[in-house]
C-alpha positions as CSV (number, residue, x, y, z in Angstrom):
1,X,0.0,0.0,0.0
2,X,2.5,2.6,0.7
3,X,5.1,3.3,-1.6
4,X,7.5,5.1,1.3
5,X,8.0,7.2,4.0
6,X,10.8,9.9,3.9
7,X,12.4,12.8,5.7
8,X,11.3,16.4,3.3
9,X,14.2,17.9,5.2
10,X,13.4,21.6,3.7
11,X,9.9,21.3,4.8
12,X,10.7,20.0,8.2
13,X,8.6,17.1,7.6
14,X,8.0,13.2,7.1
15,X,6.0,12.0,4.4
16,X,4.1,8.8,3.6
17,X,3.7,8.5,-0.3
18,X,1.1,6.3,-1.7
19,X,0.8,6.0,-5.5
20,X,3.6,8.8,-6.2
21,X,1.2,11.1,-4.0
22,X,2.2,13.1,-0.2
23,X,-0.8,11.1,1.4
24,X,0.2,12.4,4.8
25,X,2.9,14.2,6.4
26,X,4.3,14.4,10.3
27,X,6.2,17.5,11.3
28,X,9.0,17.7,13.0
29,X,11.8,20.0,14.3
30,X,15.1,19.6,15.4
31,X,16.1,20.7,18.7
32,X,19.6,19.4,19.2
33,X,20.1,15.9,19.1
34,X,15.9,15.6,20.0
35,X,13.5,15.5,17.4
36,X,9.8,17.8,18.0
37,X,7.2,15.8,16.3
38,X,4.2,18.3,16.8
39,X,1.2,17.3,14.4
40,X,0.9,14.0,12.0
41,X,-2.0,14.5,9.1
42,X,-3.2,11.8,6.9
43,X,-5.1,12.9,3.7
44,X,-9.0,12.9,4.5
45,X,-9.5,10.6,1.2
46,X,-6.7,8.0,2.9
47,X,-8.1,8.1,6.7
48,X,-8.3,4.6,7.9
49,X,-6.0,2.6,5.7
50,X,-3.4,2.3,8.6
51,X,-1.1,4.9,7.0
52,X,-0.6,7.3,10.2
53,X,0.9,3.8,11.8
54,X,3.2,3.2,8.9
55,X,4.2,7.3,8.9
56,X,4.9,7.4,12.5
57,X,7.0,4.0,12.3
58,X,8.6,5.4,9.5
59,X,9.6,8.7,10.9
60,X,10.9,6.6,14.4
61,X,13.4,4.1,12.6
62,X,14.9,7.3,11.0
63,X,14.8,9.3,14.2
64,X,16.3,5.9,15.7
65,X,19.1,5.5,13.0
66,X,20.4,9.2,13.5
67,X,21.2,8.3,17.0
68,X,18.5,11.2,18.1
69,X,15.8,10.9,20.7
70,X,11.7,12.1,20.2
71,X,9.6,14.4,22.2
72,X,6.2,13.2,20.7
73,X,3.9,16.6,20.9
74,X,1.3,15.1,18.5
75,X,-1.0,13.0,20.6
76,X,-1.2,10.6,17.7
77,X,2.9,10.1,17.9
78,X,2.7,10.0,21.7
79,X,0.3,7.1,21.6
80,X,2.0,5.2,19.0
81,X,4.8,5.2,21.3
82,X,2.7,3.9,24.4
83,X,1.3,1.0,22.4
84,X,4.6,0.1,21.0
85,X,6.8,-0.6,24.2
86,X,9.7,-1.4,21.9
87,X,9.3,2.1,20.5
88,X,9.4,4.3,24.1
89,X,13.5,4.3,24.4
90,X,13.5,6.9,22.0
91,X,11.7,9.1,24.2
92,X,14.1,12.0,25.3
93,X,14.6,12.6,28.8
């Protein structure tokens, strides 16, 4: 279903691309070696088709791979993380 997820570094943003379209994007902000992730959107047309889960997962294993830690703003992002125990190490101090 998804094509990818990727960091849109001059937009300060992650986005999930279906079909060769930005179907939904997650924010984010660098504060050091911590990563602000604020708001998450899916498209209204691709609500409920799981995407914010694979965005959100997405935007962790890069945010885990550059060694940085998360302070999740975005309720979404913050409860991603407290349903996915395996995820809540990357929550900054």
């Amino acid at each position: 279903m998804a094509d990818e997820v990727r960091r849109n570094d001059a937009e300060q943003r992650y986005e999930i691309v279906v079909d060769g379209m930005v179907a939904g994007i997650a924010d984010f902000r660098l504060d050091g070696e911590t990563v602000v992730l604020p708001h998450t959107e899916i498209d209204a047309s691709r609500r409920g088709q799981g995407l914010g889960a694979i965005l959100v997962q997405g935007a962790l294993d890069d945010i885990r791979d550059s060694g940085r830690t998360v302070v999740p703003v975005c309720w979404y992002v913050a409860k991603y993380i407290e349903e996915h125990p395996q995820e809540q190490d990357l929550l900054a101090a």
